[in-house]
C-alpha atoms as a printed R data frame, in Angstrom:
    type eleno elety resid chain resno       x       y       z
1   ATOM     1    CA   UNK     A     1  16.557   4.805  13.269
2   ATOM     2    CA   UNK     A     2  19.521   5.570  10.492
3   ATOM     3    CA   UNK     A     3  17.366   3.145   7.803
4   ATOM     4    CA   UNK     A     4  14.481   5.402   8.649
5   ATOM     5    CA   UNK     A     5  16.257   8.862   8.775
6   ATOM     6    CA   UNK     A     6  18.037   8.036   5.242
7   ATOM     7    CA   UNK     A     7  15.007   6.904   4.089
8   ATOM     8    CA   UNK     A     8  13.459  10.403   3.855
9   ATOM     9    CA   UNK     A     9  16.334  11.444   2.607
10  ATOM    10    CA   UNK     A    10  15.165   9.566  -0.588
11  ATOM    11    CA   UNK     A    11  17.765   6.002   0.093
12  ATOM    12    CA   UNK     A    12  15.559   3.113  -1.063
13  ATOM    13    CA   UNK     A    13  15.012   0.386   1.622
14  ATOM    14    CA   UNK     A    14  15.594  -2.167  -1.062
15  ATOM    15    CA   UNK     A    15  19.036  -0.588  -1.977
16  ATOM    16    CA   UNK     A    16  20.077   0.012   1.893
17  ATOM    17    CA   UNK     A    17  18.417  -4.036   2.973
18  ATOM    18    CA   UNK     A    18  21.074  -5.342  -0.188
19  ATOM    19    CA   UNK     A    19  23.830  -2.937   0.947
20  ATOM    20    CA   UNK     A    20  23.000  -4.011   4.444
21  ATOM    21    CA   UNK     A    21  23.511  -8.074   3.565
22  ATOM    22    CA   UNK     A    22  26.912  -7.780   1.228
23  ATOM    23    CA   UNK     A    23  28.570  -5.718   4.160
24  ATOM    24    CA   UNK     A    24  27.611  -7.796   6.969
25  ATOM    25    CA   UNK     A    25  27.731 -10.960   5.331
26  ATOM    26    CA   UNK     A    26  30.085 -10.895   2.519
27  ATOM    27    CA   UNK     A    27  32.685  -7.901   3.827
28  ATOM    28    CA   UNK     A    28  32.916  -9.095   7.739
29  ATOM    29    CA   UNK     A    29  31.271  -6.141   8.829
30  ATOM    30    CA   UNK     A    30  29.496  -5.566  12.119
31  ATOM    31    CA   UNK     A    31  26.130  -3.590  12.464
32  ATOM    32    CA   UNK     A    32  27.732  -0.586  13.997
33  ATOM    33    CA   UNK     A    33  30.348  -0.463  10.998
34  ATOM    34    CA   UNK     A    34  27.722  -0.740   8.396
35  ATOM    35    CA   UNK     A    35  25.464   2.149   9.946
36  ATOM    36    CA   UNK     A    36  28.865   4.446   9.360
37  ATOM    37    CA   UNK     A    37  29.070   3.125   5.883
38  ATOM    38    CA   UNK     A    38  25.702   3.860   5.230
39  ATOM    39    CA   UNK     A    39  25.678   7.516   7.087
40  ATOM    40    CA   UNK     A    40  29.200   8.047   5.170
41  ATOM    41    CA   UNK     A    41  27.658   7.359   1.557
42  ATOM    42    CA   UNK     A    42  24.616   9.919   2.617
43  ATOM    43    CA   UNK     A    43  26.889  12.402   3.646
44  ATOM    44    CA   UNK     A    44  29.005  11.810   0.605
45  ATOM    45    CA   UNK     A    45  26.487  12.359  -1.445
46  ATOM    46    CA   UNK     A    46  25.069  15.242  -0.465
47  ATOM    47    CA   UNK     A    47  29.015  16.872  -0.230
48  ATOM    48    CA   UNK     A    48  29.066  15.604  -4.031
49  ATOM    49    CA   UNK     A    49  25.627  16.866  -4.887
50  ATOM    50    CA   UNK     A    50  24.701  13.202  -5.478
51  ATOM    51    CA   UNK     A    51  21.459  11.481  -5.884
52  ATOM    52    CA   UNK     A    52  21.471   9.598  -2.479
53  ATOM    53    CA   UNK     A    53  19.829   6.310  -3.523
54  ATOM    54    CA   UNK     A    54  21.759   6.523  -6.805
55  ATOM    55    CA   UNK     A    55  24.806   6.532  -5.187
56  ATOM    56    CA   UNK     A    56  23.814   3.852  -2.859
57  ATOM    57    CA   UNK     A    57  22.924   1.875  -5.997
58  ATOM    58    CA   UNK     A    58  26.376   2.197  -7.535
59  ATOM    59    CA   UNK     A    59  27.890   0.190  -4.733
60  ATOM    60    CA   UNK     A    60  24.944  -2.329  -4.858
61  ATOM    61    CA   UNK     A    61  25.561  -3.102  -8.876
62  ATOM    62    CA   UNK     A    62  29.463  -3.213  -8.307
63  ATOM    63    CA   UNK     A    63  29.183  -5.056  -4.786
64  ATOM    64    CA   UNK     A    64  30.604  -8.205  -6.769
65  ATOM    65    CA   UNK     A    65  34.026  -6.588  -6.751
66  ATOM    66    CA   UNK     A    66  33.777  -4.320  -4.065
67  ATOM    67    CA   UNK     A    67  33.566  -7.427  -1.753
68  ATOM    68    CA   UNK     A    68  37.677  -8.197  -3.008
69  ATOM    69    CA   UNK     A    69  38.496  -4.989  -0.620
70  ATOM    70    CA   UNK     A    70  36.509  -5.902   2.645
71  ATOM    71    CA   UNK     A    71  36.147  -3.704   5.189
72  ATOM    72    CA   UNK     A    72  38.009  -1.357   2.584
73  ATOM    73    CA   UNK     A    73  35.813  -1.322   0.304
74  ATOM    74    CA   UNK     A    74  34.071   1.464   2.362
75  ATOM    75    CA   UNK     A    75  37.110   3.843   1.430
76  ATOM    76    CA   UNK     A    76  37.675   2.458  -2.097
77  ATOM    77    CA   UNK     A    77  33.898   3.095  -3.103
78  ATOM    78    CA   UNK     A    78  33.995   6.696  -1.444
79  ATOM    79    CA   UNK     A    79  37.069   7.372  -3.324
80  ATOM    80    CA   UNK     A    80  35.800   6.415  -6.554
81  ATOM    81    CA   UNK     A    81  32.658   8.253  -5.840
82  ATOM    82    CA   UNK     A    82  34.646  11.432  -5.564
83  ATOM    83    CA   UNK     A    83  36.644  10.535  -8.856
84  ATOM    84    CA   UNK     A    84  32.866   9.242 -10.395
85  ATOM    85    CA   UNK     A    85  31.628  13.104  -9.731
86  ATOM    86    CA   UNK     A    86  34.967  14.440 -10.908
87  ATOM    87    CA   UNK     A    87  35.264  12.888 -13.876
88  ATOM    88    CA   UNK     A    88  32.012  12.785 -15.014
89  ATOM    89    CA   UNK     A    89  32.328   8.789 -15.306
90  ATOM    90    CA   UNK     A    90  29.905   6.351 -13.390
91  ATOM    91    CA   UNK     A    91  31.655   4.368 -10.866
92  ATOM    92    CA   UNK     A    92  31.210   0.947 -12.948
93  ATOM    93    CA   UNK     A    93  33.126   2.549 -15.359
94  ATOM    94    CA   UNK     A    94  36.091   3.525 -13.156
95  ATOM    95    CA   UNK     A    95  36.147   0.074 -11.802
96  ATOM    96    CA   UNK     A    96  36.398  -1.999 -15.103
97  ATOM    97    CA   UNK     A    97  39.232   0.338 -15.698
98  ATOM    98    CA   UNK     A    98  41.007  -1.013 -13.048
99  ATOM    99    CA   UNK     A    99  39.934  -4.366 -13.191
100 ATOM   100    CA   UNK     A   100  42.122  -4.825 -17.196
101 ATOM   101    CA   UNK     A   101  45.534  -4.893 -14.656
102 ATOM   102    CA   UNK     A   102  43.657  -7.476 -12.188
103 ATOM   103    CA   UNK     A   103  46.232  -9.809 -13.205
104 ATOM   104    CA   UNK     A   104  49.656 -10.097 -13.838
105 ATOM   105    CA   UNK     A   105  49.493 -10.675 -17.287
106 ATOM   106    CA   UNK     A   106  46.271  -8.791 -17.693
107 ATOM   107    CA   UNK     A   107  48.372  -5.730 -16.455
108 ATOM   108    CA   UNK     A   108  51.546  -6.220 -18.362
109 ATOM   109    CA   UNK     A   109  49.277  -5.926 -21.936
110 ATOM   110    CA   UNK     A   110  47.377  -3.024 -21.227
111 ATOM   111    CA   UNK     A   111  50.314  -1.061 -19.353
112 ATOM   112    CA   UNK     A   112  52.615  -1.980 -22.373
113 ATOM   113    CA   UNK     A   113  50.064  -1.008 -24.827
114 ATOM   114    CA   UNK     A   114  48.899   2.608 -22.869
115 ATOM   115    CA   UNK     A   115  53.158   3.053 -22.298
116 ATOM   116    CA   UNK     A   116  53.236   2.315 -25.972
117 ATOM   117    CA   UNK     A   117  50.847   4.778 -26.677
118 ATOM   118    CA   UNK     A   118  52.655   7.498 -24.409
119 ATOM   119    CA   UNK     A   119  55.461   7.067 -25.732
120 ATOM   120    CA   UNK     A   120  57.497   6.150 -22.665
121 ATOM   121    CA   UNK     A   121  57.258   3.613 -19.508
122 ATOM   122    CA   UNK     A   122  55.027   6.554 -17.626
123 ATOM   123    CA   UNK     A   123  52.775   3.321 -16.389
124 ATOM   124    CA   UNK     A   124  54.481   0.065 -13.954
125 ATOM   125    CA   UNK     A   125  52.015  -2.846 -14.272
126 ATOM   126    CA   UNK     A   126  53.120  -4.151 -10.827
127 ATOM   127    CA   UNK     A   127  51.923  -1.581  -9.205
128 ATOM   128    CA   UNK     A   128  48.859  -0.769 -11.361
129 ATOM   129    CA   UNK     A   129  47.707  -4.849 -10.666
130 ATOM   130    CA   UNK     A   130  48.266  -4.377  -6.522
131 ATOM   131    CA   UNK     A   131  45.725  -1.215  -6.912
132 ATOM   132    CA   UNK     A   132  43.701  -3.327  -9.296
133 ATOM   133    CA   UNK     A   133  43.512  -6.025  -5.792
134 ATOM   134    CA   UNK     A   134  43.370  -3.103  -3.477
135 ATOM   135    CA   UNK     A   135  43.207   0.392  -4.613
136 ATOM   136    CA   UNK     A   136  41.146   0.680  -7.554
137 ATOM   137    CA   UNK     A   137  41.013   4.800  -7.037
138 ATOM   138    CA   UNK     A   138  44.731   5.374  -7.226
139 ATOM   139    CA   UNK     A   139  45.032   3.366 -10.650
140 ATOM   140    CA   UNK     A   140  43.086   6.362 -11.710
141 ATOM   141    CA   UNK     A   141  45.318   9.024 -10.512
142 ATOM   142    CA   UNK     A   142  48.376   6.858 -11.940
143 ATOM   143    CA   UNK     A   143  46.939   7.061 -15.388
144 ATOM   144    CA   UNK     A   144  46.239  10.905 -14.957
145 ATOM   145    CA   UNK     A   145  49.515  11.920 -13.549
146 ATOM   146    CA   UNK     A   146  51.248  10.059 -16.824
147 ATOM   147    CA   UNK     A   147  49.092  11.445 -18.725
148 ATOM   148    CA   UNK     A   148  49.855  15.010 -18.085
149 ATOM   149    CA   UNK     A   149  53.825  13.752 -17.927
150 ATOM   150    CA   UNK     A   150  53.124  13.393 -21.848
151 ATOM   151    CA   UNK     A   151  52.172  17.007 -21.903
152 ATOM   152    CA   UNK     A   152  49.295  15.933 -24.594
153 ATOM   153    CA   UNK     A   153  46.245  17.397 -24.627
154 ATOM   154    CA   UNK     A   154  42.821  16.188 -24.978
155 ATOM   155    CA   UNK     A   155  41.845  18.902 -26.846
156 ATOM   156    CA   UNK     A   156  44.182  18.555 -29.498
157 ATOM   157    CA   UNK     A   157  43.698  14.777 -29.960
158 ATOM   158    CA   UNK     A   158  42.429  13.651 -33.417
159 ATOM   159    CA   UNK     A   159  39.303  11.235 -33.552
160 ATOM   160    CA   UNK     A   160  41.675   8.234 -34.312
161 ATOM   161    CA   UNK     A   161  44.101   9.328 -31.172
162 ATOM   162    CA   UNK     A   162  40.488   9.011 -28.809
163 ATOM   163    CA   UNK     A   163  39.798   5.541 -30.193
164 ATOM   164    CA   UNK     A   164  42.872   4.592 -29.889
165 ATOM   165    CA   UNK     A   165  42.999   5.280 -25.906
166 ATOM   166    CA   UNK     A   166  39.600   4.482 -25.385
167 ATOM   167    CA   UNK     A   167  40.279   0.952 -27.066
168 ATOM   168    CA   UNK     A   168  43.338   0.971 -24.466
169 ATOM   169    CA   UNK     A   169  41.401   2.468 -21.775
170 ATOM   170    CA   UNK     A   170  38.481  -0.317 -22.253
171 ATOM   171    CA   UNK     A   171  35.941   2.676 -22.848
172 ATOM   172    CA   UNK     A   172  33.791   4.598 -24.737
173 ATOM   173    CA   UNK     A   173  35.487   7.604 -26.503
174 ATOM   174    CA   UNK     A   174  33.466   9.824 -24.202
175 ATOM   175    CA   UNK     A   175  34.342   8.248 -21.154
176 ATOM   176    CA   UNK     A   176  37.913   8.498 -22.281
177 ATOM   177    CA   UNK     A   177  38.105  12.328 -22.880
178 ATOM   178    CA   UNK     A   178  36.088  13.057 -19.285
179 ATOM   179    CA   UNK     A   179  38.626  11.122 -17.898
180 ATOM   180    CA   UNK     A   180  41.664  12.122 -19.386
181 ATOM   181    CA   UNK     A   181  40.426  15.957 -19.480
182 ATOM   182    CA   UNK     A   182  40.086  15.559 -15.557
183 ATOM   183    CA   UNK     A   183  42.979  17.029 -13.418
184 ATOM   184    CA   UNK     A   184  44.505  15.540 -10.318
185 ATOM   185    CA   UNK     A   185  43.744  18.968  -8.740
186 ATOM   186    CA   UNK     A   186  39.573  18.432  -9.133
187 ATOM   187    CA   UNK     A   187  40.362  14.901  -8.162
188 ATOM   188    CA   UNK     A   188  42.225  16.376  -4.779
189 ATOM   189    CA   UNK     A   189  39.579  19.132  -4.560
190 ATOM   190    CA   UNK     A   190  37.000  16.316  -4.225
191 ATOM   191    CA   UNK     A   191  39.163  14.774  -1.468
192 ATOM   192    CA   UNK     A   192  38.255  17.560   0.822
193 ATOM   193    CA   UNK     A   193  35.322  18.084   0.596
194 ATOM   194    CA   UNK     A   194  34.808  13.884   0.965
195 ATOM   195    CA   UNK     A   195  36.879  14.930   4.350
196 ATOM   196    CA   UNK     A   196  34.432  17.626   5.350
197 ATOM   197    CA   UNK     A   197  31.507  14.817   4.223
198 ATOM   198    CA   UNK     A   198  33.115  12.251   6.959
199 ATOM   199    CA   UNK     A   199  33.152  14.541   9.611
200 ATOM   200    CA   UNK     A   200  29.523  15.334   8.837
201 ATOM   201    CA   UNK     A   201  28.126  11.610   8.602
202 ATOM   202    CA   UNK     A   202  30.119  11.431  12.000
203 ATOM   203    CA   UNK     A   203  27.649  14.186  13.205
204 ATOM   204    CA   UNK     A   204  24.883  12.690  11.999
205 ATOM   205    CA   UNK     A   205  26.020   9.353  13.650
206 ATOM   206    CA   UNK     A   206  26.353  11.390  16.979
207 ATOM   207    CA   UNK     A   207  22.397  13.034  16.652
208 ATOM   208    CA   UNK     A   208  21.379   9.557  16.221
209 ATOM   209    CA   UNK     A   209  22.782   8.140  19.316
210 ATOM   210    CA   UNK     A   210  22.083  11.143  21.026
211 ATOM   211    CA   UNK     A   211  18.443  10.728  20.202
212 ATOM   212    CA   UNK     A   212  18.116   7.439  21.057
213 ATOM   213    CA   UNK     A   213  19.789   7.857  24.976
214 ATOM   214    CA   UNK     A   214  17.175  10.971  25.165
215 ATOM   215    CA   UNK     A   215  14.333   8.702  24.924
216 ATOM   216    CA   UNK     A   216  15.764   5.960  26.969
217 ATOM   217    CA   UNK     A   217  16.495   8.398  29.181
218 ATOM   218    CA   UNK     A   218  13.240   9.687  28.796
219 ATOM   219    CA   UNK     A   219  11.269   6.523  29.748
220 ATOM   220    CA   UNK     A   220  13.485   5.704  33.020
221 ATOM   221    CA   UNK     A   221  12.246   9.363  34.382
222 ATOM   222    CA   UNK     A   222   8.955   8.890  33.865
223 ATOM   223    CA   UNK     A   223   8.924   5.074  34.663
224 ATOM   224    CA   UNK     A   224   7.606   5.652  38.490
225 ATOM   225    CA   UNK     A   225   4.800   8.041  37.168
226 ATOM   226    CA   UNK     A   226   3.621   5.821  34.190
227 ATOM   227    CA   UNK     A   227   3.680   2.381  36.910
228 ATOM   228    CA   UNK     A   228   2.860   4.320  39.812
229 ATOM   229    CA   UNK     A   229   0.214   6.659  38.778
230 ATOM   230    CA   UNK     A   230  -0.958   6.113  34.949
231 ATOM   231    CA   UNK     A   231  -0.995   2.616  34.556
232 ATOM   232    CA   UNK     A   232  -3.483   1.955  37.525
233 ATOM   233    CA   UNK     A   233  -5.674   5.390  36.882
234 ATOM   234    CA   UNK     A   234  -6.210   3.498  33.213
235 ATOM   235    CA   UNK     A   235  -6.529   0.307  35.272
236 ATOM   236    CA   UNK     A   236  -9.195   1.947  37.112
237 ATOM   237    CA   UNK     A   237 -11.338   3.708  34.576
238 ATOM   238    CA   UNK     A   238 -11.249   0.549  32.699
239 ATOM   239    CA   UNK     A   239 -12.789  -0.894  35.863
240 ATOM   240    CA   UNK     A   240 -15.302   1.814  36.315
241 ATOM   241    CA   UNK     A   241 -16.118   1.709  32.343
242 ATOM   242    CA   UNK     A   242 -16.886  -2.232  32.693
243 ATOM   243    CA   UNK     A   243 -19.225  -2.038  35.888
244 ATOM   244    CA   UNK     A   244 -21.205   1.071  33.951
245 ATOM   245    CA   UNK     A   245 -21.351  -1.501  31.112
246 ATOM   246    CA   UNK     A   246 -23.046  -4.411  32.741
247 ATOM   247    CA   UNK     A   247 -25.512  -2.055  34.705
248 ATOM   248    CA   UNK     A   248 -26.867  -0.423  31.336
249 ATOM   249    CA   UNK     A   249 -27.194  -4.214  30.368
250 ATOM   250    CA   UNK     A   250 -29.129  -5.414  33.730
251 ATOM   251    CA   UNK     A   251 -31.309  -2.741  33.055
């Protein structure tokens, strides 16, 4: 029912079968957790004004590191969905942000060289590699809340100030600005309505089960009429239907 419903809502089968196999084989997901997943990305999509399937297939082409975060990768990719449509920024590129501080000393060069370029330790690589390994979404917020601690401005930035931070950031100098131009306040603005977007997958999630126990429900009332009476009025015209049959062939 929910692969067919989301369906005509434009989500590919091919991107819902692969998001349907890396969840429940690769994440440790049941079915019943997977159907949310799935009804939560519709419903964040249309909260975001989102293309549905190409939404879906943002997790699918990042489901290689979404995997790291498990079951939690269903609020990671939701959150960076809401920073993606913020932003301006595809999702990919969000993530390969976060994955320069995956490591220890991964996160130590590019925090000392963004710090460097701040002007001040605004950035703490320990914490930006444990969001790297479980919060990808809030390494984005840390970067924007020490940005605007700097009080710089995008719009006042030189061209060799954005290559510098987009060389930093691991970006092109457009995807640098959008991000960096962002506010925390769009970012939180987002949040809601991703809030009002769970509560509305978990309606759709309700209509679903509620259809299916109608038509259960459905079949047990009108079992005694459909054995009692249907089945053997079909039983007998098919009976009558056969003897008319072999008397227009004996004659």
């Amino acid at each position: 029912h929910t692969t067919t419903i989301l369906g005509e809502m434009g989500f590919s089968m091919e991107t819902q079968a692969q998001i349907w196999q890396t969840a429940t084989k690769a994440m440790g997901m049941g079915i019943e957790e997977t159907q949310q997943f799935m009804l939560d990305i519709a419903a964040s999509a249309q909260s975001l004004g989102m293309d549905i399937n190409k939404l879906g297939g943002e997790f699918a082409k990042n489901e290689q590191i979404l995997v790291r975060f498990g079951k939690n990768s269903t609020k990671a990719f939701k959150e960076l969905a809401q920073q993606s449509k913020a932003t301006g920024v595809e999702v990919s590129t969000l993530l390969q942000f976060s994955e320069k501080f995956k490591t220890f000393d991964e996160a130590g060069q590019t925090v000392g060289r963004l710090n460097a370029i701040m002007g001040g330790p605004f950035l703490n690589a320990i914490d930006m590699m444990n969001n790297a390994l479980e919060d990808p979404a809030q390494n984005i917020r840390n970067l924007k809340d020490a940005f605007d601690q700097t009080g710089l401005s995008v719009e006042h930035m030189t061209g060799g100030e954005v290559e510098l931070w987009a060389s930093a950031l691991g970006m092109g100098a457009k995807e640098a600005k959008m991000i960096l131009g962002s506010t925390n306040e769009e970012l939180e603005l987002r949040n809601m309505k991703m809030a009002e977007a769970e509560e509305q997958a978990q309606s759709m999630q309700n209509m679903t089960e509620q259809l299916s126990n109608a038509f259960k429900q459905l079949y047990l009332d009108a079992e005694p009429f459909v054995s009692g009476v249907l089945i053997p009025m079909i039983k007998g015209i098919a009976e009558f239907m056969g003897w008319i049959g072999q008397a227009i062939n004996s004659l």
